[in-house]
N, C-alpha and C positions, 0 to 999 in steps of 0.2 A: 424730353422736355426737362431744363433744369429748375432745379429743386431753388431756385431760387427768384426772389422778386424782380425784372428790369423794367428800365425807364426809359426811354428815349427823349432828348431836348433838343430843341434848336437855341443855340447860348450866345449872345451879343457880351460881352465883356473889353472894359481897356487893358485889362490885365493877358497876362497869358492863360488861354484857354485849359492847359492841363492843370494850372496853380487854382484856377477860380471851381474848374469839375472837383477836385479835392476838396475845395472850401465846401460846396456843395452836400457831398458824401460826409466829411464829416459833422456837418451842420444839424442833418437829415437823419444821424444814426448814432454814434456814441463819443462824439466828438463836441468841441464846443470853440471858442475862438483863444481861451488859454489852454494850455493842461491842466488838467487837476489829478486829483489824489484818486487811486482806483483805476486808473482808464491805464489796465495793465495790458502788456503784449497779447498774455491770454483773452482778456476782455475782447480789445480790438480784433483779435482771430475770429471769434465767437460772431461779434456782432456789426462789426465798420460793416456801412457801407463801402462797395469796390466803386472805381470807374473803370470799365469794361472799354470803352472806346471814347478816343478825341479825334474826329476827321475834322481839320480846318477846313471854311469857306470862301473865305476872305475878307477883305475888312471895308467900315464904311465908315462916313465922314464925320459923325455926330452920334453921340447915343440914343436910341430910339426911346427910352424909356428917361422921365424925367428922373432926378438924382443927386449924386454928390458927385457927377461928373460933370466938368462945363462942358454947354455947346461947343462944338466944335473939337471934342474930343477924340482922337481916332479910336473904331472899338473893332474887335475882331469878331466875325462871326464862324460858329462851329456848331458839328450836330455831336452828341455824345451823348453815352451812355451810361447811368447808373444801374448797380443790383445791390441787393440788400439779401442779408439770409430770411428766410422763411420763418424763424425762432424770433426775431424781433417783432411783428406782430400777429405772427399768426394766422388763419385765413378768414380775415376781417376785413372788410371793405372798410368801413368809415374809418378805422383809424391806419388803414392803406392809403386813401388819401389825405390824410395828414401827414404818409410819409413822401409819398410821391407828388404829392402837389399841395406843400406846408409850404413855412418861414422860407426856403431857399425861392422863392421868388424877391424876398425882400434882402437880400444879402448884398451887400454894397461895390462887393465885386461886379455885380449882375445891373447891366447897360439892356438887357432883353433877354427875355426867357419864355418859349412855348412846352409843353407839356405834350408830346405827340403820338407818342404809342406803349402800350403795357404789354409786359407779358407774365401772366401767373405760374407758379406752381402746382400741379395737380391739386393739389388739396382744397387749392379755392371751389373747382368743379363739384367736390365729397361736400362743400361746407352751404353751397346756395344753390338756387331750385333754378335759377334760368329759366326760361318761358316755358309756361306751363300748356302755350297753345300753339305758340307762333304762327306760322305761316299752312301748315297743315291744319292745324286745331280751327284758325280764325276764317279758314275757306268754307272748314264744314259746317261752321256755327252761323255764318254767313248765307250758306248754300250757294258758294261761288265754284264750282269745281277748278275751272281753268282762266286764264286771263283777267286782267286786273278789277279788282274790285272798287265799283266806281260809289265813290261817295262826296258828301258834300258838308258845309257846316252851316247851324243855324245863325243866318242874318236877319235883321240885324243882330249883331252879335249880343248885344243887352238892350233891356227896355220893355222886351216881351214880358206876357204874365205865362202862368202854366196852359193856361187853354191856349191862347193865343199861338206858344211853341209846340201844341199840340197841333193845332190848326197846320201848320207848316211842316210836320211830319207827315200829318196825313196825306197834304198833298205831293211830297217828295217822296212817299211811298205809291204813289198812284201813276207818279213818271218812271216809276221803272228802277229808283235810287237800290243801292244794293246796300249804304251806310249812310249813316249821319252821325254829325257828332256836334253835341255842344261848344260854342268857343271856350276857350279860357276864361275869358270872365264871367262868364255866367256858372256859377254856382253854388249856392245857397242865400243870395239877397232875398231881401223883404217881400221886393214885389216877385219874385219867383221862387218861393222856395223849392228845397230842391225833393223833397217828398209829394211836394200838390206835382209837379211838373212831370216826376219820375212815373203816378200813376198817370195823369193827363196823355203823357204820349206814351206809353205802355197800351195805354186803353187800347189808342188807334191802330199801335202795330199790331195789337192782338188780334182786331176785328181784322185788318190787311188782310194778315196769316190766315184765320180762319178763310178767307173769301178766298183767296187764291195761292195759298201751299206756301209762301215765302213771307219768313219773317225777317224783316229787316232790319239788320245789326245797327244799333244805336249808343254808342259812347258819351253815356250821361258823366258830367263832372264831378267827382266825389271831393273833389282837393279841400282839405279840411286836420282839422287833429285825428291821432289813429283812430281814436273810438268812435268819432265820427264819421272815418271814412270805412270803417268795416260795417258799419251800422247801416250805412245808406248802401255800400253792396251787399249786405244780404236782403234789402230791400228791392233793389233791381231782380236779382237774383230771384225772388219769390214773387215778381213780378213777370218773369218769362224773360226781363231782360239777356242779353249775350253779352255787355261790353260795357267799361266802367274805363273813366279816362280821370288820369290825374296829369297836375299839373310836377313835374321832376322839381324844378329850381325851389320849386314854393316848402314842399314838403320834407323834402331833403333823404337821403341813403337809409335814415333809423325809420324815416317814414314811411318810405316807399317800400320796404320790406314789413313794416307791420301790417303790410296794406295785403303785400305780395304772396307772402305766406301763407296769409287766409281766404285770398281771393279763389275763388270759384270760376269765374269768370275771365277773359282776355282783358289784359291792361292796357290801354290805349296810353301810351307815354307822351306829355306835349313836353318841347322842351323851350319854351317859351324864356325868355330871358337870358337864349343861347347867345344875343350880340354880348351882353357884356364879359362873357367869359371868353372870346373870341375873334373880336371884332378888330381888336389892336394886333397888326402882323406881328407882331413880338412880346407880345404877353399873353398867357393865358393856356388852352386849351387847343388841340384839334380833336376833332369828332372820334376820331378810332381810338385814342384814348378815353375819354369823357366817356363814350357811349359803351366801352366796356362793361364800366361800374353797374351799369342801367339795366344792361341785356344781364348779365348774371343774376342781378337782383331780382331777375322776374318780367322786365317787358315785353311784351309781347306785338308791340305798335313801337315804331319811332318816326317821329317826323324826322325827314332830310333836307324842308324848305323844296323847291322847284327850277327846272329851267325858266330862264325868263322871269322870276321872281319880283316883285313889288318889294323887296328887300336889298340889303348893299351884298350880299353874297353872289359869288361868283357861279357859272353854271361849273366851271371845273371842277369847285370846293362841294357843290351840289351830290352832284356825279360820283367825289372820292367818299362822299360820306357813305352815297346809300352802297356803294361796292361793298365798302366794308364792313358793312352788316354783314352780306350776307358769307362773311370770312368766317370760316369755325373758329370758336375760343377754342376748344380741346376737343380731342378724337371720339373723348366718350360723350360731351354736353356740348355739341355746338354751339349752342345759346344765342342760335339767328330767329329775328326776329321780323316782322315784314315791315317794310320802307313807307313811310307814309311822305307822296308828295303831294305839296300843297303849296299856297302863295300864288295866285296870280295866272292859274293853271285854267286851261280851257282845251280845246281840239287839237289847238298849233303845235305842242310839244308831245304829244306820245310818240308819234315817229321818230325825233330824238332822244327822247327817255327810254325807249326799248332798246333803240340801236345801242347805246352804251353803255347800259344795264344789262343786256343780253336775256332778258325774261321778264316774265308780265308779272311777277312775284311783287305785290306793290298794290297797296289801297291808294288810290287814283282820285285826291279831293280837288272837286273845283266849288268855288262860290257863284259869283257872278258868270264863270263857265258855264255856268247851270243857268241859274235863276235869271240873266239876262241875255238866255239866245233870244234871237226876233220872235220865233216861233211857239215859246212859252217853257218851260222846265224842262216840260219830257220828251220835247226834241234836244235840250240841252243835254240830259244822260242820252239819248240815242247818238249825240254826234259825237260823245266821248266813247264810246261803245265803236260808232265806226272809225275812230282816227283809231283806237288800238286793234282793231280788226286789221285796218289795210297795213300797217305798221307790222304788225306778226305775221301778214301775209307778203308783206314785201313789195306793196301796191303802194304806187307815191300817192299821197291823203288827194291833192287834186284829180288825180286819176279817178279815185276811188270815190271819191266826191260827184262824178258825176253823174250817178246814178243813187246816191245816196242824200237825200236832197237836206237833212237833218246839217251834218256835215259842210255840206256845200254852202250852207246860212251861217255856219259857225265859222268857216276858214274865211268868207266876207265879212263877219263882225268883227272875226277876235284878230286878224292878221296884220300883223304890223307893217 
């Protein structure tokens, strides 16, 4: 592994792509758009950023990104690589992304810029904890041993009071659910706080537990300032809870780490406000980059969106995300975390979510999946239970369907 920082970008520019990767590097590291005084040979040895590679793509008609290029500009596209030595900032996430995904998006050479894959230096593995649970820790806490862990979110997603969302655990505990988890917005408003709510459904999974040996992982929302978000997980925590969910974008890398460090518990990672970092082909983020920052810091959950999604995301872009979870950062801290799909998810898609996944390593949410088979809830977990059965056995879901009658109601609802 080398000892040094790399970046991978996808770069739209009118300029020539090896002049604009330099504008870049020097931008990013000890450089600036004059010379000045000090930025000696020795300096620049020490600390320039390199550009390690300029593979051209080829060029298109107009610049994708608005600017101080007119339409109609021809710009060239290229993938390239920046590295930075390790001594510039050390093995620090937050101000790593200030160097790998700072000011060089606004540089005026730059017609389009994605940000698409990292790779560290051992030191960063020595410096943060990486999931304290992942996918081994979050089975056993779960009591799922094998095959995906089927869970659901509470709907509506705001408006409930704490009994109320208690009410709706109890009975998604009684269909058989193996997780739940609070939406993103719900957590800590007026009419729910999030302490009346946290005992409310605590209560219910306890009595569950007690009655029948399974307690059912629940990702209550802490998203909040740090003192508040340690405060309410050691309140789940000394409520029997297993799982504490924050929202990433809200809280930010200082947050999510004060959170991470202290947590006891699995962090359910939402990445909620992933279109706008994203969403533009040529600006922003892709997922293997992005979700590096995350998995090192401690999550132990990430959502990857779903096949067939109620969202503008592609099943392809779906698919490269959750791969690349479960890709090791480094030999000693792999820091894979389990895949959360969701969006729009029912029976229809595990057959394809396994095929190209290749394992059931994956919490498996549906909403209306669930809550609106014909048959009531807990044929809705039984028929996601049998689309990943026939799927892992290799039995086409119709086939398998038709002795599986849960199933067989779900593939005539949900099948487009």
């Amino acid at each position: 592994m080398s000892d040094r920082i790399e970046a991978d970008y996808l770069l739209e520019t009118p300029g020539a792509p090896e002049a604009t990767a330099e504008a870049m590097a020097g931008e990013q590291s000890s450089g600036t758009f004059v010379a000045v005084p000090g930025e000696t040979p020795e300096l620049r040895e020490r600390s320039a950023a390199r550009v390690e590679r300029v593979d051209t793509l080829g060029e298109v008609d107009t610049p994708s990104l608005p600017g101080r290029h007119a339409p109609g500009t021809r710009c060239t596209q290229a993938r390239i690589t920046l590295s930075w030595p390790l001594g510039n900032t050390g093995p620090d996430l937050p101000n790593l992304m200030a160097t790998v995904a700072g000011n060089l998006f606004e540089l005026k050479q730059v017609a389009g810029l994605r940000l698409q894959d990292i790779r560290l230096p051992q030191a960063f593995s020595a410096a943060y904890p990486g999931p304290k649970f992942g996918i081994s820790g979050t089975r056993d806490m779960a009591g799922v041993a094998e095959g995906p862990i089927i869970g659901t979110i509470v709907k509506p997603s705001i408006g409930f009071d704490a009994d109320q969302t208690a009410a709706v655990a109890a009975d998604l505990a009684a269909a058989g659910i193996d997780f739940i988890k609070d939406d993103e917005l719900q957590a800590n408003g007026p009419n729910c706080p999030f302490d009346d709510r946290a005992r409310a459904v605590m209560k219910v999974l306890n009595d569950h537990a007690d009655r029948t040996g399974k307690k059912v992982m629940y990702a209550f929302n802490l998203t909040g300032e740090v003192d508040e978000m340690r405060r309410r997980h050691d309140l789940v925590r000394d409520l029997g809870g297993t799982c504490v969910m924050v929202s990433l974008n809200s809280v930010g890398l200082s947050g999510f780490l004060g959170l991470s460090r202290h947590s006891e518990l699995p962090i359910h990672a939402h990445r909620n406000g992933w279109g706008y970092l994203s969403r533009a082909a040529m600006l922003g983020w892709d997922y293997p980059a992005w979700s590096k920052f995350w998995r090192l810091a401690g999550a132990d959950h990430m959502h990857v969106n779903g096949l067939g999604n109620k969202f503008s995301e592609s099943d392809e872009s779906v698919m490269r995300s959750a791969s690349s979870l479960l890709e090791p950062m480094f030999a000693d801290k792999p820091c894979i975390p389990m895949p959360v799909f969701s969006s729009g998810q029912s029976a229809v898609q595990p057959p394809e979510t396994y095929r190209q996944l290749g394992r059931a390593d994956c919490i498996y949410a549906a909403g209306g999946g669930i809550m609106a088979h014909p048959d009531g809830p807990a044929a809705g977990v039984q028929s996601l239970r049998d689309a990943w059965d026939a799927a892992i056995a290799g039995i086409p879901a119709q086939t398998y369907a038709a002795d599986h009658p849960a199933l067989g109601a779900a593939l005539r609802a949900y099948a487009k």
